[in-house]
N, C-alpha and C positions, 0 to 999 in steps of 0.2 A: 504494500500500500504506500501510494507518497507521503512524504511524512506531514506536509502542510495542508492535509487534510486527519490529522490525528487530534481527539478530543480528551481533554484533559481529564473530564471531570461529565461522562458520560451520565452517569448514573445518577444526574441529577439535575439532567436535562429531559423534558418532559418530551412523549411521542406522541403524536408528530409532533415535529420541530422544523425550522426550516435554517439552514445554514446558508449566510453568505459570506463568501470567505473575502473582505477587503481588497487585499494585495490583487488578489486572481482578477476580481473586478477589473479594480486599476491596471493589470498588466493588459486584459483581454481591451480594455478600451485604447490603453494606447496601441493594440496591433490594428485594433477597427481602424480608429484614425490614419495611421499609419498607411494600411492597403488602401483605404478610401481617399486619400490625397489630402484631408483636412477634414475639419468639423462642418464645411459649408456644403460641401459633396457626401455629406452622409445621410440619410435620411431612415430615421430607423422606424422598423414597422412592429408594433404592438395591438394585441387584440383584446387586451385586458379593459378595456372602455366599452366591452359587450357584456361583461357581467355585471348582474345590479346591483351586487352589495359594493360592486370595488367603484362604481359612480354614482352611490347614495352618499 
């Protein structure tokens, strides 16, 4: 397993849970940027504005 997804202190995290790991964010956004030439040329698609509790 990689190690920067290992939990310290599992068993005291309730399930389900949802992890998001910072750093990875931050890396994966600067390769987005990166391939896409800049923030102006990226245009990112989300469908999360179709369910009702996440637009109430």
């Amino acid at each position: 397993m990689d190690p920067r997804y290992l939990v310290q202190n599992i068993d005291e995290i309730p399930s389900p849970s949802l992890f998001i790991y910072r750093e990875r964010v931050k890396e994966n956004l600067a390769r987005i940027l990166d391939i896409a030439g800049g923030p102006e040329l990226l245009r990112p698609h989300v469908k999360t504005h179709k369910m009702a509790h996440i637009v109430a």
